[in-house]
N, C-alpha and C positions, 0 to 999 in steps of 0.2 A: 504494500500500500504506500503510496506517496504523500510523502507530509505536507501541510496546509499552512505550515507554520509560520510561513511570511503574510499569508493570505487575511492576515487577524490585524496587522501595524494598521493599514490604510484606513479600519473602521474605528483608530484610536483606542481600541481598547489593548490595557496595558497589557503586555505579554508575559512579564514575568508574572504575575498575580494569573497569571494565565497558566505559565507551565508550574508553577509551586501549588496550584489547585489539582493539577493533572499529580504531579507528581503525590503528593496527600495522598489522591484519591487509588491510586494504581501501587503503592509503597507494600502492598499484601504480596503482589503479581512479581516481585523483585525476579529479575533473570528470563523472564518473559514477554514477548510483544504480547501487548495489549492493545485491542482496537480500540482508539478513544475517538468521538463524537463531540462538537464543542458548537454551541449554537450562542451567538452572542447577537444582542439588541445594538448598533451603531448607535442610535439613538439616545438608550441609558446608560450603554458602556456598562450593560448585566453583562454576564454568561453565565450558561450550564456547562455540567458536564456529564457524559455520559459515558459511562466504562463498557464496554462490549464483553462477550465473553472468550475468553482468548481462544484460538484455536487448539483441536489437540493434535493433528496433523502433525 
């Protein structure tokens, strides 16, 4: 999967408060890719997050 992770600057919402949320959220998942899902408001400068469930492939 290809990361998105530039794709978040342009709508101003802060990226690190961005990957330290990811990071929180997936710190169980340690030594594994995890699909992560990140839906942010331009607007309010909100985001979710959502953890997928990793592959077992």
């Amino acid at each position: 999967m290809k990361s998105n992770y530039l794709a978040q600057g342009p709508t101003g919402i802060n990226i690190k408060d961005v990957v330290d949320a990811v990071n929180e959220q997936t710190m169980m998942f340690k030594g594994l890719t995890v699909p992560v899902r990140i839906e942010c408001d331009p607007e309010t400068k909100q985001f979710e997050i959502f953890v997928e469930t990793p592959s077992t492939a």
